[in-house]
N, C-alpha and C positions, 0 to 999 in steps of 0.2 A: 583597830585591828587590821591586821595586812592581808585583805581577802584573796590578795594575786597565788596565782599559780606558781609554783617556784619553777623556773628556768629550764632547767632540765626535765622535771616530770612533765612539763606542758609541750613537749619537744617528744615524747616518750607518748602522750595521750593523742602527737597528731599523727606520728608512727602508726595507732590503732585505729584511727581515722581512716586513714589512708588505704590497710590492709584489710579492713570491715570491706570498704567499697572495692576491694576490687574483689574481694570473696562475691559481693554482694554480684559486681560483672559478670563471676562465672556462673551464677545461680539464675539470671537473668536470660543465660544462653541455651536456659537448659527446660527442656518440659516437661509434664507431668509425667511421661514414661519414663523421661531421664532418670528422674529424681525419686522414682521406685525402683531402677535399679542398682544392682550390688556397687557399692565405695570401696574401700580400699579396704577396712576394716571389717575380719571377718562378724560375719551375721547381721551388719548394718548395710541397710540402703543409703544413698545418697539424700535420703528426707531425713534418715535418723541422726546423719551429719549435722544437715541444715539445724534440724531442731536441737540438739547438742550446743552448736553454739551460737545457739540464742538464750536458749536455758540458760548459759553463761555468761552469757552478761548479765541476766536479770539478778543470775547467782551472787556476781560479783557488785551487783549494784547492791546489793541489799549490804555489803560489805563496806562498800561506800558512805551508806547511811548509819553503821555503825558506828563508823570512825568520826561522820558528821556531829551525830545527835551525840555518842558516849551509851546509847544505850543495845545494848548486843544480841545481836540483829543475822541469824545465821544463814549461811550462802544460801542452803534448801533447808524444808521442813525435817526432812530426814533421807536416805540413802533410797529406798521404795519411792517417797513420793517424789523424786530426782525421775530414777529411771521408768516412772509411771509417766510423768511429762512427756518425754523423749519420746513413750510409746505412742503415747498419744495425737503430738505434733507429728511424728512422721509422716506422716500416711496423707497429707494435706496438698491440695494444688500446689505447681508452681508458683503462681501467684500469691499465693497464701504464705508460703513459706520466704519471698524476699521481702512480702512486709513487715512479718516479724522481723527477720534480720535488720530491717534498716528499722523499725522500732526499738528493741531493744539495745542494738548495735549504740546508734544513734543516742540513744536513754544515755547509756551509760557513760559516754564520751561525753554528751555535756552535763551530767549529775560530776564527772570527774575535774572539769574545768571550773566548780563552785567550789569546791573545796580549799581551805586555806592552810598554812604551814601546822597550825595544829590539827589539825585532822590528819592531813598524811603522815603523821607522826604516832598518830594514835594505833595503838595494838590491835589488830582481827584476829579469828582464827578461820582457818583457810577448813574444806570441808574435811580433810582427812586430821587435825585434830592439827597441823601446824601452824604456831602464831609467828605474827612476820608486821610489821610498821605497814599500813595501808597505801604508805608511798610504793611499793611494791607493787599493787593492783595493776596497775595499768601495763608492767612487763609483764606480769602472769595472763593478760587477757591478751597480750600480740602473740607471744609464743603459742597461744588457744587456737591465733584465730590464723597465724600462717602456716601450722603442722594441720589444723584438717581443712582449710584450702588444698592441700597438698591428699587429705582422705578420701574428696570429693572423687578422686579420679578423673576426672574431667579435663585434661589438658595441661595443668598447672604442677609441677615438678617443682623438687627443689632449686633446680636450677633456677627458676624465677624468683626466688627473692634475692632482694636486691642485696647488695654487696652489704650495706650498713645491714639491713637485717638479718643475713648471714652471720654476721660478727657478732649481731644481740643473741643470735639461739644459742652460737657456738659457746657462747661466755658462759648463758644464762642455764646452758644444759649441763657443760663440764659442772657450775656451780652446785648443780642439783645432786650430782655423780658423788660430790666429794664428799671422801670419809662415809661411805657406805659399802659395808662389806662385805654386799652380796654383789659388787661389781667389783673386776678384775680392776689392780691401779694400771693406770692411763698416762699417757704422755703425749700429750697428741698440739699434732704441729700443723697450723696453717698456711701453706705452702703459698699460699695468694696472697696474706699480711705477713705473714713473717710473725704471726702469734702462737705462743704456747700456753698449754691451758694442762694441768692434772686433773686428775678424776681418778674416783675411784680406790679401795683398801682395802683391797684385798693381800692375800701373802706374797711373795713374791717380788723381783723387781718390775718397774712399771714394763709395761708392752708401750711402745714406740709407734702411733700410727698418723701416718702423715698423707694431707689431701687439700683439695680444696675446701674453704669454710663451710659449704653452702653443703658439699660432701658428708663432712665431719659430723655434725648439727643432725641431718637427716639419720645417720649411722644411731648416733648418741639418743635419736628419737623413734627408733626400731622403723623408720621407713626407708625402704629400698635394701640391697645387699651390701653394702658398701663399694659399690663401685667406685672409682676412680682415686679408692686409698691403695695404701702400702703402709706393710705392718713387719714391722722388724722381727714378728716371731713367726712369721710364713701367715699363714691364715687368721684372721680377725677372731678376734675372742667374742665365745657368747658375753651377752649384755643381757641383765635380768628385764623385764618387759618395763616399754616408760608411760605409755597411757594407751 
């Protein structure tokens, strides 16, 4: 049996590597006061961040293990003991809380690098009831882990991801967008590659809005105002909320 990583997904798992540590940098910079005060996200601290995505890897590890063993293996116990966790880890020293991150972070990154062509092929279902091939996991845990780096409030803006991960949100969110018809349809141009992406189905002709990637991605993921787009129909259309 061929235990290797396939090519791409192992290129995708070191994306999540890379992005854990440097969440993990800004968590590091930050103390026990820091990390009791308000994030980005209304009613959460910056601890309820932290422990959010840690929760989520152990979430998505357990999804891992599904796909591993074939026996089904769900992200959390249920919706309450999710956000009992969250309540719980917040509240926790600095220190306390980048161990977790680099535990779980870490966990999951190399539970992900043991997996073979038939595992990442294998069917999960994600917490809110959608199934998707487990090759998928490890785009779902970078998009996790570079939108609330960005919740921390802490320094770290869209503007800091890098150019390639601007490009994974931008794809990876219009993909989320499409054919849902509580979002206005999309046409949205990135002005920095030269990519165009739809979204979105609602009635109507698409709305036209063009920016940088890194722009686009944080719009489509309810952070920031839309600064630095242009929208063919004057002002940016509401967007239903994305997490």
């Amino acid at each position: 049996m061929d235990t290797s990583t396939p090519a791409g997904t192992a290129a995708l798992i070191a994306r999540v590597a890379a992005a854990q540590e440097e969440l993990r940098a800004t968590v590091a910079s930050l103390g026990d006061a820091d990390l009791a005060a308000a994030s980005a996200l209304p009613g959460w601290t910056r601890g309820h961040v932290c422990a959010h995505v840690a929760r989520n890897a152990d979430g998505l590890r357990n999804l891992l293990t599904w796909a591993q063993t074939g026996v089904p293996r769900p992200m959390y116990a249920d919706g309450g003991a999710r956000e009992a966790d969250i309540e719980r880890d917040a509240h926790r020293p600095a220190a306390e809380h980048l161990a977790d991150l680099a535990r779980s972070g870490d966990g999951f990154v190399g539970h992900a690098r043991r997996l073979d062509d038939g595992a990442w092929a294998a069917e999960v279902v994600l917490r809110n009831g959608d199934r998707l091939p487990a090759r998928m996991l490890p785009g779902h845990r970078l998009r996790e882990v570079l939108i609330h780096h960005v919740d921390l409030a802490a320094g770290y803006s869209p503007a800091d991801w890098s150019g390639q991960d601007a490009r994974f949100l931008l794809a990876s969110l219009a993909s989320a967008w499409s054919g849902r018809g509580d979002c206005p349809p999309l046409e949205l141009r990135a002005a920095d590659t030269g990519e165009r992406f739809a979204a979105g189905a609602g009635p109507g002709a698409p709305v036209r809005v063009t920016g940088p990637a890194h722009a686009l991605a944080a719009w489509l993921a309810g952070r920031g105002h839309g600064g630095g787009l242009r929208c063919s129909s004057g002002g940016l259309p509401a967007l239903p909320a994305w997490m």
